[in-house]
C-alpha positions in Angstrom: 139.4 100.2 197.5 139.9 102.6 194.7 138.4 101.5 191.5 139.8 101.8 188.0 138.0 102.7 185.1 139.4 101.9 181.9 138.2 103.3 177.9 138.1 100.6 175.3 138.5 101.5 172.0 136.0 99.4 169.8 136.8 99.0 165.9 134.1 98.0 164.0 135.6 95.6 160.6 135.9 97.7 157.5 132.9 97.2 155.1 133.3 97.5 151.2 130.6 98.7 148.7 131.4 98.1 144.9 129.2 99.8 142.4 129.9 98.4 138.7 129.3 100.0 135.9 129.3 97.8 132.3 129.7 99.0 129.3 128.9 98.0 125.7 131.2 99.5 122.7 130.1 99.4 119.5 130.6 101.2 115.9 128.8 102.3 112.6 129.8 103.7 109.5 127.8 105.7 107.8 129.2 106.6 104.1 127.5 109.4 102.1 127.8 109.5 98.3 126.9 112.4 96.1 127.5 115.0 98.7 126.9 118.0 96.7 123.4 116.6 95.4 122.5 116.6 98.8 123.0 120.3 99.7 120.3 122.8 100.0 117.1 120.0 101.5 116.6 122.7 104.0 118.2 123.3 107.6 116.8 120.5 110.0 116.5 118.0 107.6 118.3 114.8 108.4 119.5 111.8 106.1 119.8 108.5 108.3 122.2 105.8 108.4 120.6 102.4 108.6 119.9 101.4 112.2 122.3 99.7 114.2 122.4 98.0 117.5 124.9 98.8 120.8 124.2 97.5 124.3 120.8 96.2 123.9 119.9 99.9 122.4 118.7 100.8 118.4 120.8 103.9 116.6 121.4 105.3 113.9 123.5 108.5 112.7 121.8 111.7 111.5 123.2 113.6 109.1 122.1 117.1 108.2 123.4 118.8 105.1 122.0 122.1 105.7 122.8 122.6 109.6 120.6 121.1 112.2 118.6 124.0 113.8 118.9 127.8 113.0 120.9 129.3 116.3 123.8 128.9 114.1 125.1 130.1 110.8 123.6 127.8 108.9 123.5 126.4 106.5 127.1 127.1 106.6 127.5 124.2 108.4 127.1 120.5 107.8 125.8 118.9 111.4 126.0 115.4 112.3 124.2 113.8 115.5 123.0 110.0 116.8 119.8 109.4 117.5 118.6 106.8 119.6 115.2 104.6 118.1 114.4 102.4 121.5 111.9 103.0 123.9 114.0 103.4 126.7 116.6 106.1 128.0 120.6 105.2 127.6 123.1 106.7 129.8 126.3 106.5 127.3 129.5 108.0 125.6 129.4 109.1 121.9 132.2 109.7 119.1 131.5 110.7 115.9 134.5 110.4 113.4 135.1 112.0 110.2 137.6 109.2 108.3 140.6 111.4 106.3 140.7 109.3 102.7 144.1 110.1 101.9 145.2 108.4 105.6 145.4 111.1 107.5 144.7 112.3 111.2 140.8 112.0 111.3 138.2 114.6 113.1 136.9 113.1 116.3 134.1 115.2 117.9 133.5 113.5 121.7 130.5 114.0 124.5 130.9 113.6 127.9 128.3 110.9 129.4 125.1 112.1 128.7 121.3 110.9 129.1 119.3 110.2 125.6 115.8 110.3 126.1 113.7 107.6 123.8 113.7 108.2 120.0 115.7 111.4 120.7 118.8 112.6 119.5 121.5 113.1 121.5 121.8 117.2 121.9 125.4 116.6 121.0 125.7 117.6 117.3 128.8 117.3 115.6 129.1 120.7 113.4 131.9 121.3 110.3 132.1 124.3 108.6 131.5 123.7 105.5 133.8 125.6 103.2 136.8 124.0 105.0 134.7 120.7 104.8 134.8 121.3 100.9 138.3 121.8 100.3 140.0 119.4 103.0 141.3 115.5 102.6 138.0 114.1 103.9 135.8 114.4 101.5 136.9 112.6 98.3 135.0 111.8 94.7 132.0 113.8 96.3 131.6 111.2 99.2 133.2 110.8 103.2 132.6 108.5 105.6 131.7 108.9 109.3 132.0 106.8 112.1 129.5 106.3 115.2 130.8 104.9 118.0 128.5 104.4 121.4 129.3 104.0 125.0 126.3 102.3 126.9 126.6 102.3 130.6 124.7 100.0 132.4 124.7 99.6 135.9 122.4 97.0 136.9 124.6 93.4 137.5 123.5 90.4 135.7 124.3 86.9 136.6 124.3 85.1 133.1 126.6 86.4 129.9 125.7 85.4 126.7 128.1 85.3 124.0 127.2 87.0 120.7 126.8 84.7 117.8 129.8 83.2 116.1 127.4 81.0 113.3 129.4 82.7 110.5 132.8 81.9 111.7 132.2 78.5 112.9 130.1 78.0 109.4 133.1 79.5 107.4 135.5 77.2 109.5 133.7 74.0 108.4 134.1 75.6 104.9 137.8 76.5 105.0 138.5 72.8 106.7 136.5 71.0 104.2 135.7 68.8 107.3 132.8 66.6 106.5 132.2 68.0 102.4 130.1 65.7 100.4 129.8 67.7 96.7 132.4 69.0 94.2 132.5 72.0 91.8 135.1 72.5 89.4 135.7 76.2 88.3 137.9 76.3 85.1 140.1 74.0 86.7 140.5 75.0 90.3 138.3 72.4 92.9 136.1 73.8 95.5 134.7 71.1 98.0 131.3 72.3 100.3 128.2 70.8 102.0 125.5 70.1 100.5 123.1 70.7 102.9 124.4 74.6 103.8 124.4 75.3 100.1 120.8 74.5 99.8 119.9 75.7 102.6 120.9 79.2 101.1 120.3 79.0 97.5 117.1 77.7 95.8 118.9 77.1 92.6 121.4 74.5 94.3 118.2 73.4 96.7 116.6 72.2 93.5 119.6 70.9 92.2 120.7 68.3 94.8 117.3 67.6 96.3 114.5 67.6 93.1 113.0 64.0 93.5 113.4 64.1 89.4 117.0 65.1 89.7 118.2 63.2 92.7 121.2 64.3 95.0 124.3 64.4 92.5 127.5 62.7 94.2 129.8 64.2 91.3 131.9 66.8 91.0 129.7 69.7 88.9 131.6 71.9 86.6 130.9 75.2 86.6 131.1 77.8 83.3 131.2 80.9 82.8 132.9 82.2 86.0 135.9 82.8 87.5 137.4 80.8 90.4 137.8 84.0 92.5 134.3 84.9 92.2 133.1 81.1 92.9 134.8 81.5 95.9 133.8 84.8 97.3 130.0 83.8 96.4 130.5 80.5 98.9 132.2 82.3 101.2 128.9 84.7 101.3 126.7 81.7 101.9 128.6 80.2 104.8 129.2 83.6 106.7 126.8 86.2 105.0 129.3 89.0 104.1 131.8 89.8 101.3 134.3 91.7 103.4 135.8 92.6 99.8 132.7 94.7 99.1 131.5 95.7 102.5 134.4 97.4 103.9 135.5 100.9 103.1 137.9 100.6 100.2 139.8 102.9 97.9 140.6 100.6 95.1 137.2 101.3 92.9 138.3 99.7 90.0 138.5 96.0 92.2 135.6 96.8 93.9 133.4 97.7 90.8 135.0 94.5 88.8 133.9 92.4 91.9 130.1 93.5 92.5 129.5 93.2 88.7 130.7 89.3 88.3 129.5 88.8 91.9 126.0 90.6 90.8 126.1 87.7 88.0 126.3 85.3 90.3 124.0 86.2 92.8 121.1 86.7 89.9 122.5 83.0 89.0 121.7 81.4 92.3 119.5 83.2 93.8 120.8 84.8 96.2 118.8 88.1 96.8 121.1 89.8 99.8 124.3 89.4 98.0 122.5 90.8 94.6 121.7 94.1 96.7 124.8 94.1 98.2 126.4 94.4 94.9 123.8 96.8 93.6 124.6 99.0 96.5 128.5 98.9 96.0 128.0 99.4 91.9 125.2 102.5 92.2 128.6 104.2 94.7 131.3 103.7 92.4 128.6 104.7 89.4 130.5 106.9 86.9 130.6 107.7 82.9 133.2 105.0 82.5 131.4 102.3 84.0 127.4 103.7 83.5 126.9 101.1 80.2 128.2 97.9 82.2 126.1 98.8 85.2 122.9 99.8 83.4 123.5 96.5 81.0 123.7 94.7 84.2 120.8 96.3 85.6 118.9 95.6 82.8 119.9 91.9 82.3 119.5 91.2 86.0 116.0 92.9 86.9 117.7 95.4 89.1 114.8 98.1 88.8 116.3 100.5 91.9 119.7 100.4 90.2 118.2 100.7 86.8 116.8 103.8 88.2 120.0 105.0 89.7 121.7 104.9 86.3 118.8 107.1 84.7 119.1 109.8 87.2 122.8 109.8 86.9 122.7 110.2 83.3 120.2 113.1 83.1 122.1 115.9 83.1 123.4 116.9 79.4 127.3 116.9 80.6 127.1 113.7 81.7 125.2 112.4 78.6 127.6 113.5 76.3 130.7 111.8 78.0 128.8 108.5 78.8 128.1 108.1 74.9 131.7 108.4 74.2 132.5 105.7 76.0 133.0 101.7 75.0 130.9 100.5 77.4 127.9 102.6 76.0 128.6 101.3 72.8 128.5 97.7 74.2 125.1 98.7 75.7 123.6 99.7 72.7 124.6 96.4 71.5 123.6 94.2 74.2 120.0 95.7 74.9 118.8 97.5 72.3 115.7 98.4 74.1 117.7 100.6 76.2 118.4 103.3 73.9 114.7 104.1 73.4 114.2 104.2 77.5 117.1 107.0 77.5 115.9 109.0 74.7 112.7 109.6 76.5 114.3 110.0 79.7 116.2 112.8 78.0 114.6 114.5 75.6 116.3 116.4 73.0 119.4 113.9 73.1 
């Protein structure tokens, strides 16, 4: 019997491998004011942005007025670079982005994914010549802004998510809804309702109001004088969410922005509230100029605001700017308002 042999094709089941890689996008701005003071601290010295947090990962954006190292032609260069300040390598995608003030197309310098080792920068610098710097649409008033934005790339799978907080929207939300208010203010006119409880919880000044055995918790509605409705509002909408998006966003409008941080400074020395004081001190020492030098050093003065008190000294020493802030009203108004002033400029300028 003949016997028949037969091949048989086995096919094994197709088999899938996935490798995922997550990533975590975040962004920084970093605004620089007084530029040309700046220039000349030496090539490889850096001026850092405050630190800021992407995918688990500490940063912060180096800026170096004189050039980062010497294989170039520095310092004809300004240099720019992030730095990671966490103790552990990041595999990740960086864009640094010089903002055009007039609007325009802005400079975006990009890497490729690269490896940062721990407290390292990035080998990635960002360089600008600096005599087309100087004369182009992103510098403006002797101060640009550049943005930071990380990549991290993670490839390690988690099972659990968790959510970043929303406190401040869901606090501002019970604010904006009025949902469950229990105190008053009226502010020439115009009625603000709140909680009682978040408001102390934020400000000694209204803890001690609504809570002082000797006082007892006041049921009425509480007039307020001496401020405007807008600035009421924008100082509760700081304690519910812990921002002023009017001062803490990159704005062009200086005269809004000055007029804001001065009445909100008033406030804030008012209540009590210490991060919205140096929030306002911050936004007042980058608008400084000779216009507005006697209304910000009054204020400094009235308000114990010693670093911006010293801001305003060093502005004023050179003997140009002297002479056009004493022409001015609010120098006048100064003079008037704290006398004791005049005697701390003389002998911070002599000869004037």
């Amino acid at each position: 019997m003949a016997m028949m042999s037969s091949a048989v094709d086995i096919i094994e089941p197709e088999t899938i491998t996935t490798w995922l890689t997550k990533t975590c996008t975040g962004s920084h701005l970093f605004k620089i004011t007084g530029y040309s003071f700046n220039k000349g601290i030496g090539v490889g010295k850096c001026i850092n942005s405050d630190i800021f947090t992407v995918g688990g990962y500490n940063w912060t954006i180096g800026y170096y007025p004189d050039g980062k190292s010497r294989n170039n032609t520095e310092p004809d260069w300004l240099a720019f670079d992030l730095h990671l300040t966490s103790a552990a390598r990041a595999r990740v995608k960086i864009t640094l982005t010089m903002l055009n003030q007039f609007g325009g197309t802005p400079l975006m310098h990009n890497s490729g994914a690269v490896t940062v080792e721990p407290y390292c920068s990035s080998n990635f610098p960002y360089f600008i010549k600096r005599k087309e710097f100087e004369t182009s649409n992103y510098l403006k008033n002797d101060s640009f802004t550049i943005r930071g934005t990380v990549t991290v790339m993670k490839s390690k799978k988690h099972p659990f998510t968790v959510q970043p907080s929303n406190l401040h929207q869901q606090l501002t939300g019970l604010l904006e809804s009025e949902d469950g208010t229990d105190v008053s203010f009226k502010v020439r006119g115009v009625t603000f309702n709140a909680h009682c409880c978040v408001l102390a919880a934020r400000s000694p000044v209204f803890r001690a109001q609504f809570f002082d055995p000797m006082k007892g918790l006041m049921n009425e509605s509480i007039e307020i004088k001496d401020m405007e409705p807008s600035i009421f509002k924008s100082m509760l909408h700081f304690i519910y969410s812990d921002s002023v998006p009017e001062l803490q966003e990159v704005s062009d409008d200086k005269d809004v922005s000055i007029v804001l941080a001065q009445h909100l400074l008033v406030a804030a020395d008012r209540y009590g509230l210490d991060r919205l004081k140096q929030i306002c001190e911050m936004k007042m020492y980058e608008f400084i100029d000779a216009h507005n030098f006697g209304t910000t050093l009054t204020l400094a003065e009235q308000h114990n605001c010693s670093e911006l008190k010293a801001a305003c000294m060093e502005f004023i020493k050179p003997p140009e700017m002297l002479a056009a802030v004493v022409r001015t009203e609010g120098f006048e108004h100064m003079i008037k308002s704290c006398p004791g002033i005049l005697k701390e400029l003389r002998s911070e300028n002599q000869g004037c």
